[in-house]
N, C-alpha and C positions, 0 to 999 in steps of 0.2 A: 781818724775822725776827730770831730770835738769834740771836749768833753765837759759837760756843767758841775760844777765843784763851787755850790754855794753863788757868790757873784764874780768868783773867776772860770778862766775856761783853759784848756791842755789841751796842747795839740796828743793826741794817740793815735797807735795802732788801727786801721782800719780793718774793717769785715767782721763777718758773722760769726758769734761765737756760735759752740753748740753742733757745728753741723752735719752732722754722725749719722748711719744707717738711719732710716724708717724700720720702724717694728711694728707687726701688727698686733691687733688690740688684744687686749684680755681677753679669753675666753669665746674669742672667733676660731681659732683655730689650733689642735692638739697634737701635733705629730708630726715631724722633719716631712717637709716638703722636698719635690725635687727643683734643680733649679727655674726652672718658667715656671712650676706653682709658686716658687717663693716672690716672684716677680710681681706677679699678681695680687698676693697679699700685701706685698707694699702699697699698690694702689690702692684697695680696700682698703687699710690703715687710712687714708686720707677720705676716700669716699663714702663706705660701708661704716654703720654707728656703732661697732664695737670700741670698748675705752682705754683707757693709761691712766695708769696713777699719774697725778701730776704735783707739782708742787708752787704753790702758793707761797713763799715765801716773795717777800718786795724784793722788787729791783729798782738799782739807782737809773734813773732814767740818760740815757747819753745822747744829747746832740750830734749830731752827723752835719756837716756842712759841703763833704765833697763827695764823687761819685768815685767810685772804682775805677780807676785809668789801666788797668792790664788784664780783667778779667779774672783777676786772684782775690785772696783774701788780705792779702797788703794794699793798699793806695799810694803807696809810696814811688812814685814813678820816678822819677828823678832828685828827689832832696829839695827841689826849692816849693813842690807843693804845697809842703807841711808849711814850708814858711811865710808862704802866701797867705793863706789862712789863717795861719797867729795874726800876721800885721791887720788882716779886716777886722778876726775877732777885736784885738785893740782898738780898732778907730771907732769902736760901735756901731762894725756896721753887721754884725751876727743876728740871729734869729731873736736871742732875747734881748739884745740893745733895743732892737727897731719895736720888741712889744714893751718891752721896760718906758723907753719915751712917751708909746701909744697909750699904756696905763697912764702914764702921769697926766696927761691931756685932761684941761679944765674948760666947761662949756663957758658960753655967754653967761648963765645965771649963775656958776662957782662952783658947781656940780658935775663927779666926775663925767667923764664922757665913757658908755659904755666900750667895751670894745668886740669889737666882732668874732666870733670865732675863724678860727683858722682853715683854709678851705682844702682840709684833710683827707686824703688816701690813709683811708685806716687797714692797718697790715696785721692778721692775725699770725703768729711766730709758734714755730712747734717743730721741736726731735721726734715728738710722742712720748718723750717723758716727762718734759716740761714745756712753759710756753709762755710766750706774752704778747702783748698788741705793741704794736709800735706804728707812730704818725710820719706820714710824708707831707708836707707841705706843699700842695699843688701849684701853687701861686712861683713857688721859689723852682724847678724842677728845670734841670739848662745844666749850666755850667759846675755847680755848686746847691745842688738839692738842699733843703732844712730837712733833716731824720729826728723824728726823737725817738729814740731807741728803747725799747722797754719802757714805753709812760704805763704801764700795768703788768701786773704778773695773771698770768693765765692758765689753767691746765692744759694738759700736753693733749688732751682729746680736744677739742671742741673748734663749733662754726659760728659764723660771723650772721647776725641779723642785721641787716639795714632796713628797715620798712618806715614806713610814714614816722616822724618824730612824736614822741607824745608829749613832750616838751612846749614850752611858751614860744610864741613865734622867733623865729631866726635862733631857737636851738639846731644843734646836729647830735641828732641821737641815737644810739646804737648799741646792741645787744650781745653778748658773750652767752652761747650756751654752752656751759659745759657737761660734756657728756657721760658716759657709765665711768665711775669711780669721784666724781664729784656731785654730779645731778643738780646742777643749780641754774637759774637766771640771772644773769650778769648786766645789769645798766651802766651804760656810758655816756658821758656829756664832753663833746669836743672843744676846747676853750681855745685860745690863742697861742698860748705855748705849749699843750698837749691833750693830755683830758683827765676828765674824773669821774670818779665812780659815783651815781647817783641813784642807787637803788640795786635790790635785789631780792630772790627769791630762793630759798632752800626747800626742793622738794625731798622726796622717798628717796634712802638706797635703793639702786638695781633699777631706776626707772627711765634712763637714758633718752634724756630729753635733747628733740630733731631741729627744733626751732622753736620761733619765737615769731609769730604772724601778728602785726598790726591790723586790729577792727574798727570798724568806722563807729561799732555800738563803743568805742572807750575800754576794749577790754586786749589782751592778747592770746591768744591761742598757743598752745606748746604742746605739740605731738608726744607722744611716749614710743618708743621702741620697744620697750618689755610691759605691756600695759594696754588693755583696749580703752581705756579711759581717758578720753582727748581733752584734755584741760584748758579751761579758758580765766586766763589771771586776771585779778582788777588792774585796770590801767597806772595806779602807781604799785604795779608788784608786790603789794601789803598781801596777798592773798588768794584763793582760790575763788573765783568768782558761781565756777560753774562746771560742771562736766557731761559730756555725753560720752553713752555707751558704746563703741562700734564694734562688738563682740561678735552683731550677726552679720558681722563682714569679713569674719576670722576664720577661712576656710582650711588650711592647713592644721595636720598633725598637731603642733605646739601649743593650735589655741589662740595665737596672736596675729593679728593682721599687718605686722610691720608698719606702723607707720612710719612714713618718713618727711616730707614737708609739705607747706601748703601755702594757700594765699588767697586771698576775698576777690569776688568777681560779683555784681549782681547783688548785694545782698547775702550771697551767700558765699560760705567756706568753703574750698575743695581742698583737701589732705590725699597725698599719693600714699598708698597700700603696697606693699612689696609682694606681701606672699610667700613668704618663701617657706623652702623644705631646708632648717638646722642641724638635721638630725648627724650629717656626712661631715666630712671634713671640708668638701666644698657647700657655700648656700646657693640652691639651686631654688627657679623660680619651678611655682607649682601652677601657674596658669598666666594669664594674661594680668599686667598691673591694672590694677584700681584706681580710682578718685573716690571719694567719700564728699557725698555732700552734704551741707548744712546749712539749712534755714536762719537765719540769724534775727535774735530781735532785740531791739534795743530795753525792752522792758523784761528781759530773761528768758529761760526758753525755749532756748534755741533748740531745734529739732532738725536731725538725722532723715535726710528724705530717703523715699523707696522712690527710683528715678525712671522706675517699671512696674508700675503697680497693678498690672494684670499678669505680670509674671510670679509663681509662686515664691514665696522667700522676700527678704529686702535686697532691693539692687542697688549697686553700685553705679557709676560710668564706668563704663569699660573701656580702657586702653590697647592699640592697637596691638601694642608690644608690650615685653614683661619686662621687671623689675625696675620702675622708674626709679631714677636716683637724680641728684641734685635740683636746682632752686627749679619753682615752678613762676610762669612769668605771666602779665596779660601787658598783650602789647597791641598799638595800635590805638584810636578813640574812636567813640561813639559806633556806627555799623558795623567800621572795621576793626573792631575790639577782637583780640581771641586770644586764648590761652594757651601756651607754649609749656611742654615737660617735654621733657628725657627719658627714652626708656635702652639700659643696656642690654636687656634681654642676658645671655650667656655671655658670658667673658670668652673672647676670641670668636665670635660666629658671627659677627655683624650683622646680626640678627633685631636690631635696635635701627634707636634714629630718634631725632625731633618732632612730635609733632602737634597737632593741634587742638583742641576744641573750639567748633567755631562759635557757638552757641551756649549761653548760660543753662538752655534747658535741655542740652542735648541726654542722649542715653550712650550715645559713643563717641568716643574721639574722632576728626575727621580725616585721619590717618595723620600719613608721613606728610614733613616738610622737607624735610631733606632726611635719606637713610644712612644708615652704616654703610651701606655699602658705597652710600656716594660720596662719602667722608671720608672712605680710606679705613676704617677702626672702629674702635669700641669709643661710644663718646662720653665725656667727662663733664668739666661745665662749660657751661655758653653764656652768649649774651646777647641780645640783639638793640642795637643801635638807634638811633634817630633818623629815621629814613627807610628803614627795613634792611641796613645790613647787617649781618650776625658774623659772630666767631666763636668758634666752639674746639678744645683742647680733644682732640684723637689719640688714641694711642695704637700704635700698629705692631702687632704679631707679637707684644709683650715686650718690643726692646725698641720704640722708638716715641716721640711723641713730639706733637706736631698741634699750632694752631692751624684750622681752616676757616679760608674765608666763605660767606655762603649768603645768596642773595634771599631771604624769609618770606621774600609774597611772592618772584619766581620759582623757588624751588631748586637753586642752581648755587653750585659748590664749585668754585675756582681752582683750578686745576693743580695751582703752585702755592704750596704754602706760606703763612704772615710768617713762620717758628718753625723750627726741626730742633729738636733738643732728648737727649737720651730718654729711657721707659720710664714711665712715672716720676719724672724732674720736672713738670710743669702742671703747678695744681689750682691757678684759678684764674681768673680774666673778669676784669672789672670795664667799667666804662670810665674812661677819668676825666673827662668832660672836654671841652674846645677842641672835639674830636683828636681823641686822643683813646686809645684801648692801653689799662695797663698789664702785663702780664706776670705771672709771680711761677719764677724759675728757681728751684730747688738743687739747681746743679753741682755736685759737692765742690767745693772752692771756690766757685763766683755765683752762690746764690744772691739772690736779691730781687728786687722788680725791676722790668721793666718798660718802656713805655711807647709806643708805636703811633704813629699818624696813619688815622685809618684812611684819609683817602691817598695817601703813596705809598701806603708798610713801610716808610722810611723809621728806622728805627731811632727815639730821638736820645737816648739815655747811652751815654759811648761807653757803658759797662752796667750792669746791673749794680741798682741801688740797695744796701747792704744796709737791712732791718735787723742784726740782730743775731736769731736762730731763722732759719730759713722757711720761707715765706708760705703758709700751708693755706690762708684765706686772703679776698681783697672786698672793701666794699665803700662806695663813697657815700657815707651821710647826708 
């Protein structure tokens, strides 16, 4: 790779450092598993909010300027690669020549000329012991990708928010949650040659926070995992704005309703509820998943609805299927708006699937859109495209994992898959825009991302691009 060294650059060693077992989190699980249980908790480690010590210490940040040509952790294909590269880096024609020139740029009146940010694939990097973000340059993505490797250090638990910018027009703005063992809000601002840190928030020890949801009231929301108390932060992260109780949504033994993510629809908030039973060595769902709704006001307030208010108790929405996990979506405009989650149900039962809410004011989901069972596996995350096609990461019988393609308003799953890649080596799928799907392969020795044209699955990256520590999140700003 390249390397920045002040205002020169070296040619290096290419690939990921770091790229070791998965371990699962602190205090998920106590006792030698056998081998297909330990399988599983490697995916949990990615999926499931159990956390890692991680370590914050800075990293120098490293420019990448080539892609992996053999699918290893060397780039070194033949010997004159390296030297191709030096002679661009020299001519100025490298990632910070071309923004170094663009800085210098003086308007008509003698004033600088701002500069745009970079139109970045932001890669969250993670062993689970440690971790960092690292930028892809979408603009540059071909022959010779722009990487900045490590532009932040991150802990070894934590998920990626992308939601609306709270930033001045034409920021790109995005969030670092990190989860149990660090407990904080992480802001990020994408500049032109990588990004910076522009904000944050330190909550409680022990309170393993799920996300970070953008609200139209100016505020963000941030689920608690060990906590019924659903927090909503002031818009510049200074602070706690607000909370509501969802105690009387806390059905299980424990006391805790699991939260785990959410996203505004209507006005209102919906937060997925897991449910679970902790007490085993496996987390088993204790009923069908939840949404939690919230009334939002922009003058404070906000209020916890009963979404069945002739039934005794406060209700939730009810989901078709249990234990929803990852991002929850609303796709579609205006009539045909609806809201899309995940629910895995039991690990191995393909008991789960995709599906929908069609209605803001519904009282239940309006089932499946596509199931487990027509996906092959237990599903992981998804995406759905501009047009209504989706892809969504499967993992089959604990030892295989597979993107599938799937059409969102027919309900139809293509029979051959975009990806086949071993059990839990493929942990996210992003949209990366000019139809393009990127996918983030964990594969030990050629991890990296990679990047797909969604209307031929022609695969356009001739090896996976090497962020670093291998690649646990994706999300475009």
């Amino acid at each position: 790779m390249v390397q920045a060294q002040g205002d020169r650059f070296e040619v290096v060693a290419a690939g990921g450092a770091g790229s070791g077992p998965r371990r699962a989190g602190r205090g998920a699980f106590g006792r030698v598993l056998s081998p297909a249980a330990a399988l599983v908790v490697l995916w949990w480690a990615a999926w499931w909010p159990a956390g890692c010590g991680g370590d914050d210490a800075a990293a120098d940040a490293d420019v990448s300027g080539e892609t992996d040509v053999d699918g290893g952790a060397d780039a070194d294909a033949d010997g004159d690669a390296d030297a191709d590269v030096s002679e661009d880096i020299e001519a100025g024609e490298g990632l910070d020549a071309d923004v170094s020139e663009d800085a210098d740029a003086v308007g008509d009146d003698g004033g600088d000329v701002p500069v745009p940010p970079m139109n970045a694939l932001v890669v969250l990097t993670s062993d689970y012991a440690t971790g960092g973000v690292s930028v892809i340059d979408l603009d540059t993505v071909g022959a010779a990708p722009a990487v900045v490797v490590d532009a932040a250090p991150a802990h070894g638990d934590a998920m990626l928010a992308c939601g609306s910018a709270a930033g001045g027009a034409g920021e790109r703005v995005f969030h670092v949650v990190e989860r149990l063992g660090s407990d904080r809000v992480r802001r990020f601002r994408v500049t032109a040659t990588g990004v910076e840190e522009a904000g944050g928030f330190e909550l409680e020890d022990g309170t393993n926070p799920q996300d970070a949801i953008p609200l139209s009231v100016g505020q963000w929301a941030v689920p608690l995992y060990e906590r019924n108390a659903l927090l909503f932060l002031a818009g510049d992260l200074s602070g706690v704005a607000e909370t509501v109780d969802l105690a009387a949504l806390a059905f299980g033994a424990d006391g805790l309703c699991e939260m785990h993510r959410g996203v505004e629809w209507s006005g209102r908030l919906y937060v997925s509820l897991q449910e679970l039973d902790r007490s085993g060595t496996w987390w088993t769902p204790e009923g069908p998943g939840l949404l939690a709704v919230i009334r939002l006001s922009a003058g404070g307030g906000h209020e916890l609805i009963d979404v069945r208010p002739g039934t005794a108790g406060l209700q939730a929405l009810e989901l078709s299927g249990a234990n929803p996990v990852g991002p929850m979506r609303v796709v579609g405009d205006g009539s045909s708006a609806r809201m899309l989650v995940a629910t895995v149900g039991a690990y191995g039962a393909n008991d789960g699937g995709l599906e929908a809410v069609d209605d803001p004011d519904a009282e239940t989901s309006a089932g499946f859109v596509v199931t487990e069972e027509d996906l092959g596996g237990d599903i992981g995350d998804w995406v759905v495209l501009e047009g209504g096609v989706g892809f969504a990461v499967v993992t089959v019988g604990f030892s295989e994992d597979r993107v599938m393609r799937f059409d969102a308003a027919a309900g139809r799953v293509e029979s051959e898959p975009l990806v086949v890649s071993g059990g839990y080596t493929l942990s996210a799928l992003a949209d990366a825009g000019d139809e393009r799907l990127a996918v983030a392969d964990r594969t030990a020795g050629s991890a990296g991302v990679r990047l797909f044209d969604v209307r031929t699955g022609e695969e356009l990256t001739a090896a996976p691009i090497a962020v670093g520590l291998p690649p646990a999140g994706l999300c475009r700003p």
